[in-house]
C-alpha positions in Angstrom: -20.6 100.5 250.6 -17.4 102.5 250.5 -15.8 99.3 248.5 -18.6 99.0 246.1 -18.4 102.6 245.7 -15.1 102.6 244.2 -15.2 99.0 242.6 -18.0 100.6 240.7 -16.5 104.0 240.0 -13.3 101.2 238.5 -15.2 99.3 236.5 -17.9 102.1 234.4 -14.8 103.4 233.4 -12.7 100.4 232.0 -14.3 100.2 228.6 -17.5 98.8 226.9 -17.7 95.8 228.0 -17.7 96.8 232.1 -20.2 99.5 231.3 -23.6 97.3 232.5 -22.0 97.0 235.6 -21.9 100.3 236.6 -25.8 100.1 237.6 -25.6 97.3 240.0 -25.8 99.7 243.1 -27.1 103.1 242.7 -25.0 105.7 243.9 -25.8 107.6 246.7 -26.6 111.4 246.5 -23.1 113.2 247.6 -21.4 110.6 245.3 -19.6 112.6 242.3 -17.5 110.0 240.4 -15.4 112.6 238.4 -14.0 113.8 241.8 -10.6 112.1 242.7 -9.5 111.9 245.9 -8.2 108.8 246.4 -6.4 106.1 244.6 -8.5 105.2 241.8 -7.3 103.5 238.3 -9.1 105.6 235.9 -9.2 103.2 233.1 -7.3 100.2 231.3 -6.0 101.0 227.6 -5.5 97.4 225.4 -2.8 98.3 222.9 -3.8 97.2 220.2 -7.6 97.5 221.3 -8.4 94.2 219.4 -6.6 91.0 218.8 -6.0 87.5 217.8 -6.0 85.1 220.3 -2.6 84.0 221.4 -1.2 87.9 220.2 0.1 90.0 222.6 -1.2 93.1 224.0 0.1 95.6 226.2 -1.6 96.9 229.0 -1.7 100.2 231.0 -3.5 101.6 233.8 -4.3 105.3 234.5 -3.7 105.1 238.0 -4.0 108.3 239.7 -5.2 109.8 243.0 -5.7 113.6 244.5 -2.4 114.5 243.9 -2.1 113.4 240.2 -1.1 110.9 238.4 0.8 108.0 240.4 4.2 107.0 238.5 4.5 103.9 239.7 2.9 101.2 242.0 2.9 97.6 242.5 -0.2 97.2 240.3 -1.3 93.2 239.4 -3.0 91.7 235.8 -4.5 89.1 235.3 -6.7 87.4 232.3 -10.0 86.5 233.7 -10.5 83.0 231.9 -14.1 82.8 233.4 -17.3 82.3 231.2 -20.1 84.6 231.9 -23.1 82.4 233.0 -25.8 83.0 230.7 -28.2 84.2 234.2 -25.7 86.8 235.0 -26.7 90.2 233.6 -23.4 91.6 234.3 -20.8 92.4 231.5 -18.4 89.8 232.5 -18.1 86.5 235.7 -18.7 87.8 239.5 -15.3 85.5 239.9 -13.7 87.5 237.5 -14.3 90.5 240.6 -12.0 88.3 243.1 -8.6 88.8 244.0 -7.4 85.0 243.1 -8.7 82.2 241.9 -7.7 79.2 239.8 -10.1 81.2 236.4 -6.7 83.8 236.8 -3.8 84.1 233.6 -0.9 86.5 235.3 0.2 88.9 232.8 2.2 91.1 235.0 3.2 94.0 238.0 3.2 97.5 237.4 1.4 100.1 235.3 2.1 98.4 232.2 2.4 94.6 231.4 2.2 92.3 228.3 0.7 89.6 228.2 -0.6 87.0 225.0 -4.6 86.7 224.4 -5.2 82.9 226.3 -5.6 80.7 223.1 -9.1 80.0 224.0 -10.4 83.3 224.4 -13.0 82.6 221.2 -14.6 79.9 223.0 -14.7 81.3 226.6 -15.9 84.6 225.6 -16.6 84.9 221.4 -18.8 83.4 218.8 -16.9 79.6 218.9 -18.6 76.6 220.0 -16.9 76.4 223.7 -16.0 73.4 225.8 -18.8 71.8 227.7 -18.2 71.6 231.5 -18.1 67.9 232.8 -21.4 66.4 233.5 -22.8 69.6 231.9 -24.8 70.2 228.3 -23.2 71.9 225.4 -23.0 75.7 225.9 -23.9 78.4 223.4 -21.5 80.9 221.9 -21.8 84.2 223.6 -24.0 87.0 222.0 -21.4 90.0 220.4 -22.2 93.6 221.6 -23.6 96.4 219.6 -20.7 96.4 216.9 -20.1 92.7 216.2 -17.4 92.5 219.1 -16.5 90.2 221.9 -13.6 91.2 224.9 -11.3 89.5 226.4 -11.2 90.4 230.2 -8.6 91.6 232.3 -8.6 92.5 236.2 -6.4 95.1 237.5 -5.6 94.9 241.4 -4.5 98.3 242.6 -3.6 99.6 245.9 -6.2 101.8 247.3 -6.9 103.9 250.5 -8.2 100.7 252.6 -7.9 97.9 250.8 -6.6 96.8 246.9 -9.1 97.5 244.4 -10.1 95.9 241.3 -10.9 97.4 237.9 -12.1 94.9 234.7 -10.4 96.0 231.6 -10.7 94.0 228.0 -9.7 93.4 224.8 -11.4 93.4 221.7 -11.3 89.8 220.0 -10.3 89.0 216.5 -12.3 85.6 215.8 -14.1 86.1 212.8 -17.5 85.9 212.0 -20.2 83.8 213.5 -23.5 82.1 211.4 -22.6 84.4 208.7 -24.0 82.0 205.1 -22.1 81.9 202.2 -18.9 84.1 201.2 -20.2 86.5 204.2 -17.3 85.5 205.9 -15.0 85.9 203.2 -16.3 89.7 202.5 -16.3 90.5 206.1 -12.7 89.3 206.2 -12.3 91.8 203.3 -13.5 94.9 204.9 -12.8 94.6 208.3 -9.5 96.6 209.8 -9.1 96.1 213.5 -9.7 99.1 215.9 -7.4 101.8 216.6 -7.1 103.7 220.2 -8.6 106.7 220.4 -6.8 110.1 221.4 -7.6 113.2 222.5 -6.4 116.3 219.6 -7.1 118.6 221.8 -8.7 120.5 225.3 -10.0 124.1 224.6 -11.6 126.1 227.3 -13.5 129.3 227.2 -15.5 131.7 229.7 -14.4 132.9 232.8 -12.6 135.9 232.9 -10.7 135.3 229.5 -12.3 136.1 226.4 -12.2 133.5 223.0 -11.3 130.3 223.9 -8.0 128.7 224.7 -6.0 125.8 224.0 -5.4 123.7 226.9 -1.4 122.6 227.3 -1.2 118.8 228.2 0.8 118.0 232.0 3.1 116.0 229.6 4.3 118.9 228.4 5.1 120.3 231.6 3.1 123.5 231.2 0.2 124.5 233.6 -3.0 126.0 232.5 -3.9 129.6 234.3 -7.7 129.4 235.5 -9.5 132.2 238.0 -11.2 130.7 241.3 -14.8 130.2 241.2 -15.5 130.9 237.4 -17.1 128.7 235.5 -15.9 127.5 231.9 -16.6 125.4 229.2 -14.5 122.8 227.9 -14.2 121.4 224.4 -12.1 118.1 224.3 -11.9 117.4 220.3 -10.4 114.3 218.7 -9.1 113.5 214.9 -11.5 113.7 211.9 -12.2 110.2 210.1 -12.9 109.3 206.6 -16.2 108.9 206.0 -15.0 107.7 202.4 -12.0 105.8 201.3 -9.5 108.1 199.1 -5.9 106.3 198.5 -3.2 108.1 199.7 -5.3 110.1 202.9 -3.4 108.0 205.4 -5.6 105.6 206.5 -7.0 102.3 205.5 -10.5 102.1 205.3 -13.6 99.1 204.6 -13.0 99.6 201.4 -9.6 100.0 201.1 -7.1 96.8 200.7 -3.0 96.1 200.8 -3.9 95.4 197.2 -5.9 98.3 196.2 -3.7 100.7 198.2 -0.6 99.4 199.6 0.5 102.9 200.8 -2.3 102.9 203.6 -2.7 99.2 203.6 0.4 97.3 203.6 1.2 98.0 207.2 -2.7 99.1 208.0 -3.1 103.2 209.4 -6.4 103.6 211.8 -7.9 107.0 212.9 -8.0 108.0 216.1 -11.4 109.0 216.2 -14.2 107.8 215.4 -13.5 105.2 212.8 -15.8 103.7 209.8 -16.0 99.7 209.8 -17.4 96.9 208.8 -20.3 95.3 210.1 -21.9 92.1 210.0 -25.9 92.4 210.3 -27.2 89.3 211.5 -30.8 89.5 209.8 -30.1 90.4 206.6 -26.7 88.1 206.4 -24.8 91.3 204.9 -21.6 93.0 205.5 -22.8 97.0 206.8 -20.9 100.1 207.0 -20.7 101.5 210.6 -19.4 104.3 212.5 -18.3 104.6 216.1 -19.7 106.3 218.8 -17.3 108.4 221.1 -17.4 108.7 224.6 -15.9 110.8 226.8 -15.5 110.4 231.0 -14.0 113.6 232.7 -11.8 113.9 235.9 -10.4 116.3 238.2 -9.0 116.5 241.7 -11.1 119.4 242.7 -14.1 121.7 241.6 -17.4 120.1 239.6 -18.2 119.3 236.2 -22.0 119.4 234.9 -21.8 116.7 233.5 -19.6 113.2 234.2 -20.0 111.7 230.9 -20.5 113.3 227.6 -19.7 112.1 223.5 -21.2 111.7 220.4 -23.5 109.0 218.7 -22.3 107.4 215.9 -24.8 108.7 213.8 -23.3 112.1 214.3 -20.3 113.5 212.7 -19.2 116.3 214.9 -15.8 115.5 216.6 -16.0 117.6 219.7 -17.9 117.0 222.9 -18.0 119.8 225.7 -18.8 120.0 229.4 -18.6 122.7 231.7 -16.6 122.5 234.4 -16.4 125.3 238.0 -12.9 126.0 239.7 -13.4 125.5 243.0 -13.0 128.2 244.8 -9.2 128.0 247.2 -6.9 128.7 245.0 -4.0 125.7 244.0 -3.2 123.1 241.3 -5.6 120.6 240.2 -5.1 117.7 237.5 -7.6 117.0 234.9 -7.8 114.3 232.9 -10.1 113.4 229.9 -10.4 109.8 228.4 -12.3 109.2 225.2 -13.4 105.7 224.3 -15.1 104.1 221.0 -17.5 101.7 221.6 -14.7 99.1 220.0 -13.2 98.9 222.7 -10.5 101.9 221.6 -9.2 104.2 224.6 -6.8 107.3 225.0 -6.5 109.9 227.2 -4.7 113.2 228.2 -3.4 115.2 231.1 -3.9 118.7 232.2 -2.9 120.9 235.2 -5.1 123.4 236.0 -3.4 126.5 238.1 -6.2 128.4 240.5 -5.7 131.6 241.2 
């Protein structure tokens, strides 16, 4: 149970597409996933978050254990080239959980590789036709999630306490639309900008024995963050605001904003870091939606308890800070924080913080 303890813990945070997976064994009652301890990659970050097939992406792991983020370790990647059977209710191929197998693309050691999307990615795991298996009938395209999208997988081996461990990452696909009628495809072409990773603007904490509220330094800045034992604060992890309509000239390229109709944001296309307005495609009606992502956030620590483990916004609403409260255990020492946001496009960032008990 220990294994599928931390397997799980792995794989509800990798990104959307590992999320059903986290309820395949409930946890037990003196679990508390936010707690590190032990070697644990945190999550996987696709850079870009979505691509072509045969484009490369760069991969990196936030591998970290009780005393903070690990610089380096002999950490293994892999594309998982194995359909999802239809029967399996899990995001992505039980095989795709193994430590080899012939269904296995290497990519790379350490904790960052690159690797290019296999060329059949749209058939294995989007809306294309794929290839039947001998002696077998014609298969069916695989249904996209909530926001039109289909991931490529990747596994992550990492060294843990008693064993490697294995965390599914992805990558959001670029493969166009699927029984979309008429110019729907074109349209949708039109509109649609490919994700951007998410990041974290800022941490802000407030409570305890310090009146106000403070901005957080990042551990990548080298600073340490002054917190008293035993209080309790609230933290407010914000990220950047995003247009909710297209101006030329603000920076980013939007749905309805083109290389043509403004090259300054277009030409060479500028995302937001939050949560981003896109293009849909809405299967019933056969038309090309605006939508909005939803943000979510997973917090960390070597020590103390947070109230919560997960916390972010729907898309439906437009505020672009999520808090949590969080209480400093209470033997004084340094613990590492770390919050990771996540659209539900597949987008992921994260920052560092190192809290100094006293």
């Amino acid at each position: 149970m220990v294994a599928a303890r931390r397997r799980r813990r792995a794989l509800a945070v990798a990104g959307p597409a590992a999320a059903t997976l986290a309820i395949a064994c409930a946890p037990t009652l003196d679990q508390t996933i936010s707690i590190v301890s032990e070697p644990t990659v945190l999550t996987v970050r696709s850079d870009p978050p979505e691509a072509a097939t045969t484009s490369d992406v760069e991969f990196t792991a936030l591998y970290v254990d009780g005393a903070g983020a690990i610089a380096s370790a002999p950490v293994s990647w892999a594309f998982c080239t194995a359909r999802n059977p239809l029967a399996n209710l899990g995001p992505v191929n039980p095989e795709c959980l193994e430590a080899s197998g012939s269904w296995f693309v290497p990519v790379g050691v350490g904790l960052q590789a690159s690797g290019a999307i296999p060329d059949n990615a749209c058939r294995q795991f989007g809306p294309d036709v794929p290839q039947p298996m001998p002696g077998q009938p014609q298969g069916r395209p695989v249904d996209p999630d909530s926001t039109g999208g289909y991931y490529q997988p990747v596994r992550v081996l990492a060294p843990g306490t008693t064993g490697p461990s294995i965390t599914i990452g992805n990558t959001r696909l670029s493969c166009g639309l699927a029984n979309a009628i008429g110019n729907v495809s074109v349209v949708f072409a039109e509109r649609y900008h490919v994700n951007t990773n998410t990041a974290v603007a800022s941490l802000s904490a407030s409570g305890g024995a310090s009146p106000g509220s403070t901005m957080l330094s990042t551990d990548a800045k080298g600073a340490t963050n002054q917190v008293q034992a035993s209080t309790h604060i609230t933290l407010s992890a914000a990220w950047a605001v995003c247009p909710t309509v297209d101006v030329c000239g603000d920076g980013f390229c939007g749905p309805d904003e083109s290389a043509q109709s403004c090259p300054s944001d277009c030409t060479t296309p500028k995302g937001c870091t939050g949560a981003e307005r896109y293009a849909g495609f809405d299967l019933e009606t056969q038309t090309v939606v605006d939508q909005r992502e939803a943000i979510a956030v997973a917090w960390f620590a070597t020590a103390g308890a947070f109230d919560d483990d997960r916390t972010g916004r729907e898309s439906s609403d437009t505020n672009t800070t999520s808090d949590n409260g969080w209480q400093a255990p209470a033997q004084p020492g340094l613990v590492h924080m770390w919050v990771i946001l996540r659209d539900d496009r597949g987008g992921t960032g994260w920052a560092e913080y190192a809290l100094d008990v006293r």
